[in-house]
VODRENKOL-579803 format. One line per 5 residues: number of its first residue (from 1); for each residue x, y, z of C-alpha. Coordinates in steps of 0.001 Angstrom, whole numbers, plus 524288, in hexadecimal, padded with zeros to 5 digits. Layout:
NUM) X/Y/Z | ...
END
This chain:
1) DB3A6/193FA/377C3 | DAECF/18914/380F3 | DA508/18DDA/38CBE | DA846/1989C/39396 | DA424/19557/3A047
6) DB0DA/190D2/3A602 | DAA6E/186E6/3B0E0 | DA0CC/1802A/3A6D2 | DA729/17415/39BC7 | DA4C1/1795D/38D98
11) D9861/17194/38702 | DA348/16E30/37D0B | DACB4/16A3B/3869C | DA0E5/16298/38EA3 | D9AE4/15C1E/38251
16) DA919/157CF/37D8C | DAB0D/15117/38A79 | D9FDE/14AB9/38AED | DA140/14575/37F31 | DB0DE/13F22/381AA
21) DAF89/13AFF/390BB | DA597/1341A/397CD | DA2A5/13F39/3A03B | D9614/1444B/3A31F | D9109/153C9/3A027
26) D901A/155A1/3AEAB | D9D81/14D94/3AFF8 | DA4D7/15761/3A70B | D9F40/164A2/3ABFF | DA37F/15DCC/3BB56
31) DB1F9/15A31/3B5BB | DB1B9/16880/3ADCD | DAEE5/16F85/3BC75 | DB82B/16892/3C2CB | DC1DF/16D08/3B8BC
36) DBFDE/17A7A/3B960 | DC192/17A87/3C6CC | DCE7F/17248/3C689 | DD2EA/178C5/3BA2F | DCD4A/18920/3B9C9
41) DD54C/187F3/3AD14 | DD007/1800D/3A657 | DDB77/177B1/3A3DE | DE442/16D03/3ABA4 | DF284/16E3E/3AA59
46) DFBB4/162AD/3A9DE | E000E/16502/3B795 | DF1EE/167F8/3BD7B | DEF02/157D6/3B69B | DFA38/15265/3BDA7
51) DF3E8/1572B/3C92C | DE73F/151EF/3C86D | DEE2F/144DC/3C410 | DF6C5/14478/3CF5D | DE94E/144AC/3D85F
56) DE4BB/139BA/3D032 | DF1E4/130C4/3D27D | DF72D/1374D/3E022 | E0000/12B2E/3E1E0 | E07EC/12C66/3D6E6
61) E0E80/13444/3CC0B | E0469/13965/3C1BC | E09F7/14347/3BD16 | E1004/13D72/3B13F | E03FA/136DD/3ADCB
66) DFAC7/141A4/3B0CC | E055B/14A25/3A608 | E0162/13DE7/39BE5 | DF46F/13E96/39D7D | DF3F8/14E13/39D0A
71) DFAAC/14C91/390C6 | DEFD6/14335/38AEC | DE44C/14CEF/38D9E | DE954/157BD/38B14 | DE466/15803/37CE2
76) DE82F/1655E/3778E | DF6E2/164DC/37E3B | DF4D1/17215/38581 | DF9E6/16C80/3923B | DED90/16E0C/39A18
81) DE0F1/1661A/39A0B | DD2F5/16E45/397DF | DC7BA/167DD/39C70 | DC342/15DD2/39185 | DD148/159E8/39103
86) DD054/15684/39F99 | DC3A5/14FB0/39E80 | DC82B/146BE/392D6 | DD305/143A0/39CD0 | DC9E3/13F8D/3A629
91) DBF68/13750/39E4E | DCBA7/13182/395BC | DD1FA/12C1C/3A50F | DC6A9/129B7/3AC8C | DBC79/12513/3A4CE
96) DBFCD/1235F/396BC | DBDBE/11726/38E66 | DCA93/10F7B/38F9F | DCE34/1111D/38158 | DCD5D/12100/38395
101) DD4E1/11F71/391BD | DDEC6/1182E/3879D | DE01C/120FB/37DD5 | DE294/12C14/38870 | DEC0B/12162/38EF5
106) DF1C4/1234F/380D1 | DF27F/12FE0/3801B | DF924/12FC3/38C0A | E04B8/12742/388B3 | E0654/12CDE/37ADE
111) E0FA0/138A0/38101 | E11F1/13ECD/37458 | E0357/13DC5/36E56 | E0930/13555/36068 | DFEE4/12BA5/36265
116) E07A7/12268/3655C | E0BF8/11C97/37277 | E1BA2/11809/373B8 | E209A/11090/37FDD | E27E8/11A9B/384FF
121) E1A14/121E7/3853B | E1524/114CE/38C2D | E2011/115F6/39730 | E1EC9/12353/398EC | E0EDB/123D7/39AD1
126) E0FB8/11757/3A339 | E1BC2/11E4B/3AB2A | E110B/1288D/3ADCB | E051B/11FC7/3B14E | E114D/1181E/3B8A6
131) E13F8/12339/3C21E | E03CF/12298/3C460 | E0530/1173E/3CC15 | E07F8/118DD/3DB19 | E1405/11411/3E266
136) E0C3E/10AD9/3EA01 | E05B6/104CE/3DD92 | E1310/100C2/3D624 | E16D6/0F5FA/3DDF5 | E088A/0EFF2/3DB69
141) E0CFB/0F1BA/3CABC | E11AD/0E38A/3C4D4 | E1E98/0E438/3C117 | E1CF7/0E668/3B2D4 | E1679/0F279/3B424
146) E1C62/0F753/3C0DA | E243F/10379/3B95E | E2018/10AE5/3AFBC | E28AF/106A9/3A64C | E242F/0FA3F/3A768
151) E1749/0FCB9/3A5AE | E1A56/1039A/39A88 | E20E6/0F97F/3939D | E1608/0EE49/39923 | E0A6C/0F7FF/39360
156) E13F8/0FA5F/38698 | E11F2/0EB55/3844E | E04C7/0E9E8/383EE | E06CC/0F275/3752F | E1060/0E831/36FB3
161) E18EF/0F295/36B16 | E26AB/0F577/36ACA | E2EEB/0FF24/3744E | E2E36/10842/36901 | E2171/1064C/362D2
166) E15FA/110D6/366BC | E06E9/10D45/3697B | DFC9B/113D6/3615C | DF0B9/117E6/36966 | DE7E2/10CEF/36440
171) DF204/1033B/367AB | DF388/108D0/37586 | DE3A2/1083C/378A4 | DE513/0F970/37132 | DEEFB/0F42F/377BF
176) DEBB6/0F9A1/386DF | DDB4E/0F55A/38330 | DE1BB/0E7FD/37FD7 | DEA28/0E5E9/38D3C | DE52C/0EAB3/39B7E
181) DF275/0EAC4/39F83 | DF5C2/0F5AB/396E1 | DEA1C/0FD95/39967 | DEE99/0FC97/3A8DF | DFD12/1002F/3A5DD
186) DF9B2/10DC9/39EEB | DF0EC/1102E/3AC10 | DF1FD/11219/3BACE | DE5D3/11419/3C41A | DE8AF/11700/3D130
191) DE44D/10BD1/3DA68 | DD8EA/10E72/3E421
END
């Protein structure tokens, strides 16, 4: 099944890619050596993603977060990521359309896959993004988003729902396309 030559992508595997990310042949074949050499497996584990998300946001805590977004790509629920798992991870966060970033930002916060989002799944994905943000960064945070809590509840808002109403994924890419302040509360980039 697949190619058999263990440092060369499948022409499945390659075309597929192609196909569902922006990247290039060359691109893909580049991100596919890199992998193999990073990963002789084959496969990521949870705790080998944390890693490579803690060199990403060195500052701060991104462990929960990097757990979240394992959670999203990991498609078939075997608690590693293969290859075209990891590359949809990349194209969907670095260079995705911002309705695909949002329906991964979804798929994120929806922690038991209903297709619904609740507020407790709001506070508990913006707790995560929350611990993202360094020490030195917080004071700089206006005062209505400077915990996580009340970020939650500020981004919560912007859905005109009740404490105990849920968000359906169409109403989640609506309503953060509609307001920029909601599409920078389920975010954090790391300053320059």
């Amino acid at each position: 099944m697949g190619n058999t030559k263990s440092g060369i992508v499948s022409k499945e595997i390659l075309e597929d890619l192609k196909l569902n990310t922006k990247f290039t042949e060359t691109e893909i074949t580049q991100w596919y050596e890199n992998f193999k050499k990073q990963c002789p497996t084959g496969r990521i584990s949870k705790e080998e993603f944390e890693r490579i998300y803690e060199k990403f946001f060195p500052e701060s805590d991104a462990q929960t977060y990097a757990q979240h977004v394992f959670r999203s790509f990991d498609t078939n629920d075997d608690g590693t990521l293969d290859f075209k798992e990891y590359i949809i991870a990349l194209h969907m966060t670095s260079t995705g359309k911002t309705t695909r970033k949002l329906e991964w930002a979804f798929s994120c916060s929806t922690l038991d896959k209903n297709g619904y989002i609740t507020k407790s799944e709001v506070k508990e994905i913006c707790a995560a993004i929350f611990k993202l943000i360094p020490k030195d960064e917080l004071s700089a945070l206006p005062s209505d988003e400077n915990t996580a809590e009340k970020r939650a509840d500020k981004l919560w808002t912007f859905f005109d729902k009740g404490d105990n109403d849920r968000v359906a994924e169409g109403e989640f890419i609506q309503g953060v396309m509609d307001n920029e302040d909601a599409l920078r509360l389920i975010q954090y980039t790391p300053g320059k």
